[in-house]
C-alpha angles and dihedrals in degrees: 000000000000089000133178122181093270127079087355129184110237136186111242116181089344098307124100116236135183116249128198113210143024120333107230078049091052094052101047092049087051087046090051095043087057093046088052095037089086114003094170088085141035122273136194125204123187101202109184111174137199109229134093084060135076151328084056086204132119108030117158106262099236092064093044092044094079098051095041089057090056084064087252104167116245099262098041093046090050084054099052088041090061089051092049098048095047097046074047087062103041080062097055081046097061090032089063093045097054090039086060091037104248105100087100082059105034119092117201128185123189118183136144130236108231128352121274124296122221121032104320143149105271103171095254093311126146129246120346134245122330082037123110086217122112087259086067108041115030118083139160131276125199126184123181125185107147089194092052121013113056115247111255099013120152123208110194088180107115121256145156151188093296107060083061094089102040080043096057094041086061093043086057097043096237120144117239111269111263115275094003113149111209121185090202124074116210111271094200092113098062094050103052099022128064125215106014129154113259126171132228118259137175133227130209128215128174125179117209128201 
C-alpha cells in the first residue's frame, strides 16, 4: 500500500482502509473505541506497536522539534520522538480508563521484546539487539493496576515473555487448558504480595545466524 507511518493504510477485520494520523495514535484510539464499544463484559486487547523501530521517518514534528533544537542528529531525534509520542499515548490510555471508571480493575502490562538495535543509550548494558547480552535481551515490564499492584513497587525476581500468558490466566482467574503444557509460571504474585517466597530459576537464550 505504499504505506509510512503516517496516514497509513491499514487492514481492519480483513479489509485495507485508509488512516489519517499518526500511526501509534491510530492504534491506541482503535484500541479505545474497542474497550468502550461494550463495557458490560471483560475485554482483552493485545496492542503491539511498531516504533520504536525503523524506519525512524514521519513523526509528527512537534514531537521531532525539541530534539532537533538540542543539535540531535535526524536519526537520533525521530527515535526520541517515537518515544515521546507513545509514552503520550499510554497517558491518553489511563486517562480513558479512569474517564469510563475501570482503571482500579484494568490491568495493563507494557514491555518490549529485545533491547535496542544501532548506537543508543542502554543504561550500561552490554551489546544491543540480536545479542544474547544483557543489552539485547533485557527490557523493561510495567504493570499498573491502581486497585491491585502498589504503585512504585520493584520486583528484582527473573522473568520473560513466556510467564505472560500463565500470568494473565491467573489474573483472570481462568484454569490452564487441559493438558497445556507452559514453560512460564504467573508472576501475580510478585506483583500484588511482599515477601513471598519465590525460587531461582534460570532462563535460556540462543541467537542463531
Amino acid at each position: 500500500y505504499d504505506n509510512t507511518y503516517s496516514n497509513p493504510v491499514l487492514i481492519h477485520n480483513g479489509k485495507p482502509q485508509k488512516y489519517e494520523g499518526y500511526c501509534t495514535d491510530v492504534f491506541f484510539g482503535a484500541a479505545m473505541e474497542f474497550i468502550e464499544s461494550d463495557l458490560s463484559k471483560p475485554f482483552f486487547v493485545y496492542l503491539p506497536f511498531n516504533v520504536v523501530h525503523g524506519p525512524v521517518r514521519d513523526v509528527p514534528e512537534k514531537y521531532l522539534a525539541p530534539f532537533r533544537a538540542m543539535g540531535l542528529d535526524d536519526n537520533t531525534a525521530h527515535i526520541y520522538a517515537m518515544i515521546v509520542n507513545l509514552d503520550e499515548n499510554m497517558g491518553r490510555l489511563f486517562a480513558k480508563l479512569k474517564q469510563l471508571g475501570i482503571d482500579e480493575d484494568t490491568v495493563v502490562m507494557f514491555f518490549s521484546d529485545n533491547g535496542p538495535w544501532g548506537n543508543r543509550y542502554n543504561v550500561g548494558l552490554r551489546a544491543m539487539k540480536g545479542s544474547v547480552y544483557e543489552g539485547g535481551i533485557k527490557v523493561p515490564f510495567f504493570a499498573r493496576c491502581p486497585g491491585k499492584i502498589p504503585a512504585g513497587k520493584k520486583v528484582d525476581r527473573i522473568s520473560a515473555h513466556i510467564d505472560v500468558f500463565p500470568t494473565v490466566l491467573e489474573i483472570c482467574g481462568v484454569p490452564k487448558p487441559y493438558g497445556l503444557k507452559l514453560d512460564g509460571v504467573s508472576t501475580w504474585p510478585l506483583m500484588i504480595q511482599e515477601g513471598i517466597s519465590w525460587a531461582d530459576r534460570s532462563l535460556f537464550f540462543q541467537q542463531c545466524r
